[in-house]
py3Dmol code that shows the C-alpha trace and the ligand (Angstrom):
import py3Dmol

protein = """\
ATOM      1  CA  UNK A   1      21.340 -12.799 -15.160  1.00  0.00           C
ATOM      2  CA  UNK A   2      19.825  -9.727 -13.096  1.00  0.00           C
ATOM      3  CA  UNK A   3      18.137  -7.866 -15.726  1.00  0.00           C
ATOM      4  CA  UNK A   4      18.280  -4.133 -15.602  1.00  0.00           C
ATOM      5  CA  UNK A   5      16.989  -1.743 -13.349  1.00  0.00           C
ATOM      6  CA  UNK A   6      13.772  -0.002 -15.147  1.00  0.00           C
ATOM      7  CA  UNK A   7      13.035   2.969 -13.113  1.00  0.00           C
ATOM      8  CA  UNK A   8      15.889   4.562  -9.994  1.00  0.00           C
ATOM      9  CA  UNK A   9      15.714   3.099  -6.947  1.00  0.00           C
ATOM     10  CA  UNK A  10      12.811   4.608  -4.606  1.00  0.00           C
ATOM     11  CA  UNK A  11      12.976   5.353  -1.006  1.00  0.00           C
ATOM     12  CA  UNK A  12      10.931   1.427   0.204  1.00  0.00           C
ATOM     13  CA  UNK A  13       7.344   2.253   1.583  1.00  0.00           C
ATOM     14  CA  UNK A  14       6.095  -0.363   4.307  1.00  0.00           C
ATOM     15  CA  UNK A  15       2.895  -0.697   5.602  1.00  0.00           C
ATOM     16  CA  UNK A  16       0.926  -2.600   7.358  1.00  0.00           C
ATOM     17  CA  UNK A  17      -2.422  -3.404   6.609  1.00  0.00           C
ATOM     18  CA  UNK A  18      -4.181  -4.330  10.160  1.00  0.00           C
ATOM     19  CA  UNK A  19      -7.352  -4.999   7.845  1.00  0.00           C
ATOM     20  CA  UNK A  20     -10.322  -5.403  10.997  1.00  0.00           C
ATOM     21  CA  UNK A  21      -7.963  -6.476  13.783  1.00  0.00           C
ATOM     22  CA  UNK A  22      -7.478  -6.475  16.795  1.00  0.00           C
ATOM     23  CA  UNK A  23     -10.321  -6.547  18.477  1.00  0.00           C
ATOM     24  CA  UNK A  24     -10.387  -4.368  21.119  1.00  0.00           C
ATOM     25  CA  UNK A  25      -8.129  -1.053  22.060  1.00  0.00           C
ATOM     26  CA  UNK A  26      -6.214  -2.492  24.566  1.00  0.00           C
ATOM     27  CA  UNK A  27      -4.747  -5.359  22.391  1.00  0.00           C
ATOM     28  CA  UNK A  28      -4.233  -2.542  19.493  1.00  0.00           C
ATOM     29  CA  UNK A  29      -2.772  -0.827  21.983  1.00  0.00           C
ATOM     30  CA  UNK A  30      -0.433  -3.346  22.686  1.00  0.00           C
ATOM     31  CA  UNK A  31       0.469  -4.060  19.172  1.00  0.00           C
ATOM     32  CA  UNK A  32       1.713  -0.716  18.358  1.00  0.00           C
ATOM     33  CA  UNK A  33       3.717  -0.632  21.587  1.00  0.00           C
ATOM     34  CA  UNK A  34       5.413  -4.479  20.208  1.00  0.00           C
ATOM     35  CA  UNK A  35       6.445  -2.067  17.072  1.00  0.00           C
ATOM     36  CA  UNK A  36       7.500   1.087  19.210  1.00  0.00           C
ATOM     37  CA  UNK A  37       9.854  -0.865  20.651  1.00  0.00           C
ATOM     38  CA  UNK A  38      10.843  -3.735  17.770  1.00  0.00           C
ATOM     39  CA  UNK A  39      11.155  -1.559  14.450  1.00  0.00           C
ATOM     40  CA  UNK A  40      14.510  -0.083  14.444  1.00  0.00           C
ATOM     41  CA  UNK A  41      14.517   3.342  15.291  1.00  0.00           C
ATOM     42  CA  UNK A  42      16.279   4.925  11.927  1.00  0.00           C
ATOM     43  CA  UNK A  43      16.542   3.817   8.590  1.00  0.00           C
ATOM     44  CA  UNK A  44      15.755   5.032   5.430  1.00  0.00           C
ATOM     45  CA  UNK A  45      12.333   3.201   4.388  1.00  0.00           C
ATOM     46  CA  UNK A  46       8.987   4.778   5.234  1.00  0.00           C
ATOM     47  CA  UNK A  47       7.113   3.326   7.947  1.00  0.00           C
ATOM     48  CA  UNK A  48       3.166   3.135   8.313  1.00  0.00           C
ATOM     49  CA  UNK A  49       0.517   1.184  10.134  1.00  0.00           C
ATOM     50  CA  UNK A  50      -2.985   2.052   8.963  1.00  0.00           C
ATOM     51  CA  UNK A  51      -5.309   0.261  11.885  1.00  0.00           C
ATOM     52  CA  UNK A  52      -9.354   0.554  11.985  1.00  0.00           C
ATOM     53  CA  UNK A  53     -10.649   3.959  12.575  1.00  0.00           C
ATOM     54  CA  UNK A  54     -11.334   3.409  16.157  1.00  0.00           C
ATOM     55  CA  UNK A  55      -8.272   2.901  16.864  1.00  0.00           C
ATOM     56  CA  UNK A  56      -6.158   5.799  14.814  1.00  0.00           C
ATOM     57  CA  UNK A  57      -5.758   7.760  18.160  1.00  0.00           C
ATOM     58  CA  UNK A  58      -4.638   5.396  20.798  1.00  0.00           C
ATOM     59  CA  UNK A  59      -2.072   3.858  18.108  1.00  0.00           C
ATOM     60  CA  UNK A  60      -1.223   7.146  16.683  1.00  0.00           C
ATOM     61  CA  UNK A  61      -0.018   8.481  20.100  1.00  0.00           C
ATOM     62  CA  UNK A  62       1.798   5.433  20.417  1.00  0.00           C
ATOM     63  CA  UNK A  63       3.715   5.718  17.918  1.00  0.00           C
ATOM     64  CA  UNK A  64       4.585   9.152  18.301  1.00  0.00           C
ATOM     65  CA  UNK A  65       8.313   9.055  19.312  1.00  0.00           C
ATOM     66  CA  UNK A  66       8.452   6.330  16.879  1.00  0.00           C
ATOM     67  CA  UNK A  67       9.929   6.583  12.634  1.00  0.00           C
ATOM     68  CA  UNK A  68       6.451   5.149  12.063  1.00  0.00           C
ATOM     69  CA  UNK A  69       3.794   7.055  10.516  1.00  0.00           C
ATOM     70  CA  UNK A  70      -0.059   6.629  10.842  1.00  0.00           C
ATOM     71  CA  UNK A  71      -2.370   4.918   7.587  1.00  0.00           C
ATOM     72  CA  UNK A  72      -6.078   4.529   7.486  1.00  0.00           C
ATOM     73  CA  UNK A  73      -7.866   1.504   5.601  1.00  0.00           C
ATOM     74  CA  UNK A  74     -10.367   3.079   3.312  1.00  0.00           C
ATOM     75  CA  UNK A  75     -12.610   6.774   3.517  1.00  0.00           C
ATOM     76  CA  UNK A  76     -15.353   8.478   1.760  1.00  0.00           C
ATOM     77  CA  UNK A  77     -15.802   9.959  -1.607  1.00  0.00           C
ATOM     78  CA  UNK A  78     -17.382  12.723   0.531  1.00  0.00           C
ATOM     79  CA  UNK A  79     -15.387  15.251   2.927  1.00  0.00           C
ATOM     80  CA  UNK A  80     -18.467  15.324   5.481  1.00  0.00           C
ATOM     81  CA  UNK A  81     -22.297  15.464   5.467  1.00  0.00           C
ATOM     82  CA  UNK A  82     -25.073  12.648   5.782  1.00  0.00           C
ATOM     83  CA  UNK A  83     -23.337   9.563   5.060  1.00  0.00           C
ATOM     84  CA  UNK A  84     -24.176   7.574   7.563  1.00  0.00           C
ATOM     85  CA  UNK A  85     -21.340   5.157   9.050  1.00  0.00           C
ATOM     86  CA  UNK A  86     -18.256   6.899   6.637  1.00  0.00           C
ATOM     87  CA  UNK A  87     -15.261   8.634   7.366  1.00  0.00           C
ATOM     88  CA  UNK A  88     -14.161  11.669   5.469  1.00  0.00           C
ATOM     89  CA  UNK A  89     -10.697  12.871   4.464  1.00  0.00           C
ATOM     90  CA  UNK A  90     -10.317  15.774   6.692  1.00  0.00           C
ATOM     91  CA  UNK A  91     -11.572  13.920   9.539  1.00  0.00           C
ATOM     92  CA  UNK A  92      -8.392  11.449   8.997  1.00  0.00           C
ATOM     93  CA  UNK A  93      -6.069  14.494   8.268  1.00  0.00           C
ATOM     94  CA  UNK A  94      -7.380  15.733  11.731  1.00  0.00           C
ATOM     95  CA  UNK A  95      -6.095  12.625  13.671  1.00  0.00           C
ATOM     96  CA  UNK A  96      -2.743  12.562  11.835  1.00  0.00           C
ATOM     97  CA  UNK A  97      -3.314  10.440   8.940  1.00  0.00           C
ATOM     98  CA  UNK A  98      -0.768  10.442   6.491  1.00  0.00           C
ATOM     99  CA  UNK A  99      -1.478   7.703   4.180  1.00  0.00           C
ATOM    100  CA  UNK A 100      -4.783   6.009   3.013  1.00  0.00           C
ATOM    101  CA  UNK A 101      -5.070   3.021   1.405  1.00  0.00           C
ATOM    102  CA  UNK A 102      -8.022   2.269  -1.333  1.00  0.00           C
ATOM    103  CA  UNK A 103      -9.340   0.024  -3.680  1.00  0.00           C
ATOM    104  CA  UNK A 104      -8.442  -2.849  -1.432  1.00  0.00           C
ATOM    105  CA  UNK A 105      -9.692  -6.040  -2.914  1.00  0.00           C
ATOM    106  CA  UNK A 106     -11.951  -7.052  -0.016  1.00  0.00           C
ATOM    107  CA  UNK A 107     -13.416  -3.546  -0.640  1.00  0.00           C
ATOM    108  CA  UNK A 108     -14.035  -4.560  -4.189  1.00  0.00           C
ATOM    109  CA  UNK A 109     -15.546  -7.524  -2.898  1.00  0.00           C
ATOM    110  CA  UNK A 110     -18.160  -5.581  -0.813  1.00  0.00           C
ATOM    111  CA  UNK A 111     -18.809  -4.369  -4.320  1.00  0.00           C
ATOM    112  CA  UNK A 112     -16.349  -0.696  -4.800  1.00  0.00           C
ATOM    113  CA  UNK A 113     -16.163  -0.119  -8.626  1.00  0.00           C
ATOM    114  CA  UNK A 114     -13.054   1.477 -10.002  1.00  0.00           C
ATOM    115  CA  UNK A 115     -14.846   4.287 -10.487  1.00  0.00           C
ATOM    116  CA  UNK A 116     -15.335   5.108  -6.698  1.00  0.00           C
ATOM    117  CA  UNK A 117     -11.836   4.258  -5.796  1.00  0.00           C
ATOM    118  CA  UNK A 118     -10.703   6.597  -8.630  1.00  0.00           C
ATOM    119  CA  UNK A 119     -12.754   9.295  -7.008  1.00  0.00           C
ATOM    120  CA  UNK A 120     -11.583   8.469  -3.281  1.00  0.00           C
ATOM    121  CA  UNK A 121      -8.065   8.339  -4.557  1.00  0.00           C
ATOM    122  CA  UNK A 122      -8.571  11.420  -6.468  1.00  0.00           C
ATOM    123  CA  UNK A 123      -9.538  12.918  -3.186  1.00  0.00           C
ATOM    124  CA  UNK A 124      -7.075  12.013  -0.949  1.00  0.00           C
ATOM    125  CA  UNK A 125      -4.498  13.192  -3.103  1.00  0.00           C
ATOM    126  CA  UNK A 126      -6.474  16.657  -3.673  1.00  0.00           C
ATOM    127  CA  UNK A 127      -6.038  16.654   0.206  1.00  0.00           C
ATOM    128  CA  UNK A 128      -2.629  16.293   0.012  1.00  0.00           C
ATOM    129  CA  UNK A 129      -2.023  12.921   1.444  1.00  0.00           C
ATOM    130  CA  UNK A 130      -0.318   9.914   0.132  1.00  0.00           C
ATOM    131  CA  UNK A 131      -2.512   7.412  -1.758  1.00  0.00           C
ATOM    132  CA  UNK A 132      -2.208   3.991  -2.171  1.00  0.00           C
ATOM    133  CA  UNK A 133      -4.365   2.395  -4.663  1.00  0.00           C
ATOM    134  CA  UNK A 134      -4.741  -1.374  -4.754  1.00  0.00           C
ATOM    135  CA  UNK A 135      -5.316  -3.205  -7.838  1.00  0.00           C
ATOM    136  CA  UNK A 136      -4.767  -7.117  -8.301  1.00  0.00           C
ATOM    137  CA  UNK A 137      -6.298  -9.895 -10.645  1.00  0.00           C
ATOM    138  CA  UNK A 138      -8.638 -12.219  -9.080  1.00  0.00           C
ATOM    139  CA  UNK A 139      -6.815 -15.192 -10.771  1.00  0.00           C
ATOM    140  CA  UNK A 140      -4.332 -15.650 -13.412  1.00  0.00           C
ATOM    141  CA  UNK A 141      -4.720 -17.665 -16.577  1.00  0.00           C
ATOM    142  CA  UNK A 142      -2.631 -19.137 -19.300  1.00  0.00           C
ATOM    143  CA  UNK A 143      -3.716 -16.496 -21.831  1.00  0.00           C
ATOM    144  CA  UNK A 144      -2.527 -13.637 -19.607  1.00  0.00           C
ATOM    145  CA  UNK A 145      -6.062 -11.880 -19.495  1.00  0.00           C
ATOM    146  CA  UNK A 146      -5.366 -10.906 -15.938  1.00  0.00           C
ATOM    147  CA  UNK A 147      -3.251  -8.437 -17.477  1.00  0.00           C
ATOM    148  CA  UNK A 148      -7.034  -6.902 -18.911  1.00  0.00           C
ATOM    149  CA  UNK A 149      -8.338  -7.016 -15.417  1.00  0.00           C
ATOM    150  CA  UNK A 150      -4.554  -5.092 -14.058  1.00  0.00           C
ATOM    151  CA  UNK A 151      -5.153  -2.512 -17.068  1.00  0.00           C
ATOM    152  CA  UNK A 152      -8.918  -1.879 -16.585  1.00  0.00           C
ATOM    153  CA  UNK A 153      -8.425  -0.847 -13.014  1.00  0.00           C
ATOM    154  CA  UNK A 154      -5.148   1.014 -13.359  1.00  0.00           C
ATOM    155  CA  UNK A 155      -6.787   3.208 -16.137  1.00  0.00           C
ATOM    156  CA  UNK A 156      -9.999   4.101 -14.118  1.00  0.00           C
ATOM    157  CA  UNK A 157      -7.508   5.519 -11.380  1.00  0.00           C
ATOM    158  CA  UNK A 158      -4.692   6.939 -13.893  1.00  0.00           C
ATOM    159  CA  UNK A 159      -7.513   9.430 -15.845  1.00  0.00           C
ATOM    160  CA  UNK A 160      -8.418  10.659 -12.951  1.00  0.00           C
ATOM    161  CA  UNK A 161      -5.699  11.556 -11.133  1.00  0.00           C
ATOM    162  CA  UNK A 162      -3.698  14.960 -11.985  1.00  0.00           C
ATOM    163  CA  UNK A 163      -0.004  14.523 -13.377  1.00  0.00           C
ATOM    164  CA  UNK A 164       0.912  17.441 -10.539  1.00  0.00           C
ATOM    165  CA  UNK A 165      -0.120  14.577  -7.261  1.00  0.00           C
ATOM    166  CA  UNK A 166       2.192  11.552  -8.664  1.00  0.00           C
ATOM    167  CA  UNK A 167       4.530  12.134  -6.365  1.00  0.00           C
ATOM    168  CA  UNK A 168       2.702  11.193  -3.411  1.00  0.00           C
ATOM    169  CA  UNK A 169       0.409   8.684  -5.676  1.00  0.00           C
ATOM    170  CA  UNK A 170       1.490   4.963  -4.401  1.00  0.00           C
ATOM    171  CA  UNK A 171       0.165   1.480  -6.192  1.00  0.00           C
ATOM    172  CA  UNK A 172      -0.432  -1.382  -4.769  1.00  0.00           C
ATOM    173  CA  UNK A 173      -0.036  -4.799  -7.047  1.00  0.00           C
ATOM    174  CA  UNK A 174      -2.216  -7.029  -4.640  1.00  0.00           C
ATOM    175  CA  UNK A 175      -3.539 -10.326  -6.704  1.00  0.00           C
ATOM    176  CA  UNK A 176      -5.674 -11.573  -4.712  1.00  0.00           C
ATOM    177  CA  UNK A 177      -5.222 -15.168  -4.959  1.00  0.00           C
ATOM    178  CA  UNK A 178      -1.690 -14.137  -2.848  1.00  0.00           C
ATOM    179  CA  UNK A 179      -3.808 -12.371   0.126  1.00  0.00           C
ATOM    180  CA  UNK A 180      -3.619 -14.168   3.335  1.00  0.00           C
ATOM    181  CA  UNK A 181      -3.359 -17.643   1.166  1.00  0.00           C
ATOM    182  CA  UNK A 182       0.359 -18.056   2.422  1.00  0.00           C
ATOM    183  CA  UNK A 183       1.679 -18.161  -1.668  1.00  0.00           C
ATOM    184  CA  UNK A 184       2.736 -14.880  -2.482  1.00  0.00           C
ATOM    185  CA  UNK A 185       3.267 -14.221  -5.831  1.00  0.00           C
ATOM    186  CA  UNK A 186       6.622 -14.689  -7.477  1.00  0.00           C
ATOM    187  CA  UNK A 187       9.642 -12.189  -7.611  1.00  0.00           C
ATOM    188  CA  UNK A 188       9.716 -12.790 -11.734  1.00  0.00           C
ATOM    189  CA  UNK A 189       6.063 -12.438 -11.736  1.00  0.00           C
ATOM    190  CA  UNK A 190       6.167  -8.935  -9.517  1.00  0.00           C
ATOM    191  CA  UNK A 191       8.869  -7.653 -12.050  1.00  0.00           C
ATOM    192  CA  UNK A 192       7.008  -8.114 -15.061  1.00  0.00           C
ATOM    193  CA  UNK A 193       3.559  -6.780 -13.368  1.00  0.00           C
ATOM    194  CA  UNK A 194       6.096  -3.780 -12.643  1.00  0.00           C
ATOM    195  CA  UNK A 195       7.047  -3.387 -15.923  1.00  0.00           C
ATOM    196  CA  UNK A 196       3.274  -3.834 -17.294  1.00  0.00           C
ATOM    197  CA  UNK A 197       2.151  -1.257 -14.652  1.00  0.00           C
ATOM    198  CA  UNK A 198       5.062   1.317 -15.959  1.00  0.00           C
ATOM    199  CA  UNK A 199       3.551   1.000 -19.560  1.00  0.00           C
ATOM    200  CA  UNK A 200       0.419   1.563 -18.622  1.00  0.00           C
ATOM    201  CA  UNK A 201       1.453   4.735 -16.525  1.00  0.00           C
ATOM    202  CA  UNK A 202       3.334   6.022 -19.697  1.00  0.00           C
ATOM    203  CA  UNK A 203       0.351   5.398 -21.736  1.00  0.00           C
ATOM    204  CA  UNK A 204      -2.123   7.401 -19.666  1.00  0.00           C
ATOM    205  CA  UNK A 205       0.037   9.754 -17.755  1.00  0.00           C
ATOM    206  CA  UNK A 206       2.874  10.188 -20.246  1.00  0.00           C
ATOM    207  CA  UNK A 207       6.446   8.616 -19.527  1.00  0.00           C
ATOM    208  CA  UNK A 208       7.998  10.986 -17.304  1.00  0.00           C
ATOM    209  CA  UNK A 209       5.102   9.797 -15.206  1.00  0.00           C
ATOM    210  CA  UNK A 210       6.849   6.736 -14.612  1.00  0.00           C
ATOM    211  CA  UNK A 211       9.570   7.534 -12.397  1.00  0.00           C
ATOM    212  CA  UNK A 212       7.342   9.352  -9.940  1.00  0.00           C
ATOM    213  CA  UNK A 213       4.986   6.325  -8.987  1.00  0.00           C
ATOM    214  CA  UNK A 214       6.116   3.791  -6.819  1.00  0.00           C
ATOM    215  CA  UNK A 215       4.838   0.639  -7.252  1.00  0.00           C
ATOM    216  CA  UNK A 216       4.403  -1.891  -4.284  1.00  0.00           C
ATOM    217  CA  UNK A 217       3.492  -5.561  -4.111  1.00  0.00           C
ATOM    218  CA  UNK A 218       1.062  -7.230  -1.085  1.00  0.00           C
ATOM    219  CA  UNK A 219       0.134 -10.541  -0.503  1.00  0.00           C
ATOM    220  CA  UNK A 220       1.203 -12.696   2.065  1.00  0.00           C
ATOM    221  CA  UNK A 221       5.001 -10.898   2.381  1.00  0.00           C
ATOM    222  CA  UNK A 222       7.256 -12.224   4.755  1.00  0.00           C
ATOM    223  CA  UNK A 223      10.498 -11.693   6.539  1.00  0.00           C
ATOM    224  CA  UNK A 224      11.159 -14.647   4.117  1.00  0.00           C
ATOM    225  CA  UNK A 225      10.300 -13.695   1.166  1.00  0.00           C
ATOM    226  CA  UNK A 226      10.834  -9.840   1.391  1.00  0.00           C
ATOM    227  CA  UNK A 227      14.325  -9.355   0.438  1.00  0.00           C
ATOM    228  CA  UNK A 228      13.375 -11.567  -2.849  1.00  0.00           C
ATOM    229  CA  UNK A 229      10.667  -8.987  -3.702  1.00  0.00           C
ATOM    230  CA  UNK A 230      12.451  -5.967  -3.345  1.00  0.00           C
ATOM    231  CA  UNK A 231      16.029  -7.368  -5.025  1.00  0.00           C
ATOM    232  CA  UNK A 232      14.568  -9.197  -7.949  1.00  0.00           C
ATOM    233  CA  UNK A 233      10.925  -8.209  -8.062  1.00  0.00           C
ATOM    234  CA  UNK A 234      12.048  -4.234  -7.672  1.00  0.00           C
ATOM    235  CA  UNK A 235       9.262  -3.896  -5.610  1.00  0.00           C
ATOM    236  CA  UNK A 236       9.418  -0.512  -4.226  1.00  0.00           C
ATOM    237  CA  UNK A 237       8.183  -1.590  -0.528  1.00  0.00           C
ATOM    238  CA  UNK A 238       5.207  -4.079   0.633  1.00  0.00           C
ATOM    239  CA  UNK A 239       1.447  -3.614   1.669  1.00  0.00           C
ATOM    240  CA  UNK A 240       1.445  -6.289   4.803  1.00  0.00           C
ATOM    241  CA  UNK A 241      -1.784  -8.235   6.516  1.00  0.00           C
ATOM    242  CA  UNK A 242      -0.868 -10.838   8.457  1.00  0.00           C
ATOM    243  CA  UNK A 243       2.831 -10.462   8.973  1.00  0.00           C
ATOM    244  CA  UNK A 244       1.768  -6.650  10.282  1.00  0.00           C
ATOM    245  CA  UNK A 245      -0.062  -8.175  12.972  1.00  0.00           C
ATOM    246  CA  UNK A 246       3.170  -9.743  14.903  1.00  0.00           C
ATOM    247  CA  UNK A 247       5.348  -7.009  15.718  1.00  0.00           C
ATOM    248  CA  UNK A 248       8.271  -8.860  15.223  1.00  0.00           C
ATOM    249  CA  UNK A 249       7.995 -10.523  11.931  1.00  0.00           C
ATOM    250  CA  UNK A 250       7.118  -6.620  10.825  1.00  0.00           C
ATOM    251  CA  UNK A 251      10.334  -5.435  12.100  1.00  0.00           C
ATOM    252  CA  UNK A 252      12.370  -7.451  10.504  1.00  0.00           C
ATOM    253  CA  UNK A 253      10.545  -7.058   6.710  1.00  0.00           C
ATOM    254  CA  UNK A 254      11.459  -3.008   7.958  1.00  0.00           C
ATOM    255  CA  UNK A 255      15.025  -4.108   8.522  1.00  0.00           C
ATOM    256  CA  UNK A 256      15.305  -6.181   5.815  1.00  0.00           C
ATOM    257  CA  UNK A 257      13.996  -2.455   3.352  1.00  0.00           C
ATOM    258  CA  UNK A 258      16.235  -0.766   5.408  1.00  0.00           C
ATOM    259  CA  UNK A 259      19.118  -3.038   4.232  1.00  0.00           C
ATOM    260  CA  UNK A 260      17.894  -2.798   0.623  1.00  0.00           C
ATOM    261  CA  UNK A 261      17.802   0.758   0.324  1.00  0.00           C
ATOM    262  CA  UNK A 262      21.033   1.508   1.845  1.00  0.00           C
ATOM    263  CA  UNK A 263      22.886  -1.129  -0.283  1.00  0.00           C
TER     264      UNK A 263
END
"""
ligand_1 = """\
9
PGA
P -1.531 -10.508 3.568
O -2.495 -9.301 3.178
O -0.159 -9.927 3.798
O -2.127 -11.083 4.831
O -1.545 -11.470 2.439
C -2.062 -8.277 2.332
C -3.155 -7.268 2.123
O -4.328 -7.671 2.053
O -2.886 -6.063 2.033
"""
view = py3Dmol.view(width=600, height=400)
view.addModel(protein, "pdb")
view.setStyle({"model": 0}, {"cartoon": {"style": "trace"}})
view.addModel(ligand_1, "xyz")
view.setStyle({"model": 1}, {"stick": {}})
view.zoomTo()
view.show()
């Protein structure tokens, strides 16, 4: 049995994650010609590739004439000053950034607290970009206390976010035993993260909150298991590493939320 819809039907968000890759211009170069050419031209999910800094201005030229829209992977709590080595908000607004993604769990390896990915996503949104905030258990359990681990993080971004910026505020569900491992998460197990996420929004945020937040899922998404994720797991698009690295395989998880949305 399908079991009910708990929230309408967004408009999908895709984006690709190029994490620290390529590794030079000329092959990210490349790359973002492969998905000039390869993601279909219309359609009504939102398209973004968020590649390393270095490269926001070669790709984002590229990809001009193109539905696709330009992400960064991270920035700084701090719009500009002495902070040696970071990149500030305005400085991505300034290249054409429209979308920043934080809290990414090899960030939070590096040692980011929720705290300063509250803060960061806090001031993106201030800025009046779209946010993405990852959160993801590091492994799940019998006793379902990843779902402690979920809440913790979720609440350290929720109180600090205004209810006015939910529109453009994006999750993430990443667990990070699904990144780059090749076993992505099931669709039953993104639908019931969904649902936890919702409650958790309607706590903090109250529940009209709900329907304003969409809710993605990342780790190691496919053009084979996409349709799955959106259909079952209501996913409400995909954050992509690997699979945003081959233009092709990228194109057709677009197609395949182009499909979903129209249907
Ligand atoms: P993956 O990475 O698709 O390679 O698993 C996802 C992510 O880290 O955002």
């Amino acid at each position: 049995m399908k079991t009910p819809r708990t929230t309408k039907k967004h408009q999908p968000l895709i984006i690709g994650n190029w994490k620290m890759n390529p590794k030079s211009l000329t092959e990210a170069d490349m790359l973002a010609g492969g998905l000039a050419k390869s993601v279909p031209k219309t359609g009504p999910a939102a398209v973004y590739a968020a590649p390393p800094y270095p490269f926001l201005d070669v790709v984002g030229k590229k990809l001009r004439r193109t539905r696709i829209s330009l992400g960064a992977q991270d920035t700084s709590t701090q719009d500009s000053g002495a902070y040696t080595g970071q990149v500030g908000v305005p400085m991505l607004k300034s290249m054409g950034v429209e979308i920043v993604i934080l809290g990414h769990s090899e960030r939070r390896a590096l040692g980011e607290a929720n705290e300063e990915v509250a803060q960061k996503t806090r001031g993106v949104l201030k800025s009046g970009l779209i946010a993405v905030a990852c959160i993801g258990e590091k492994k799940r359990d019998r006793d379902g206390n990843y779902f402690n681990e979920i809440e913790a993080q979720l609440r350290a971004i929720l109180e600090a976010i205004t209810a006015s910026s939910l529109g453009r505020f994006v999750i993430a569900y990443e667990p990070v035993w699904a990144i780059g491992t090749g076993k992505h998460a099931t669709a039953e197990d993104v639908q019931e993260m969904k649902l936890f996420i919702q409650k958790v929004i309607s706590d903090t945020q109250g529940r009209k909150a709900v329907g304003k937040v969409r809710i993605l899922y990342g780790g190691s998404v496919n053009k084979d298991n996409a349709e799955e994720l959106l259909t079952i797991g209501e996913a409400d698009g995909f954050l992509i590493g690997g699979a945003s690295l081959k233009a092709l395989e990228f194109s057709a998880v677009v197609h395949i939320a182009d499909t979903y949305a129209r249907s």
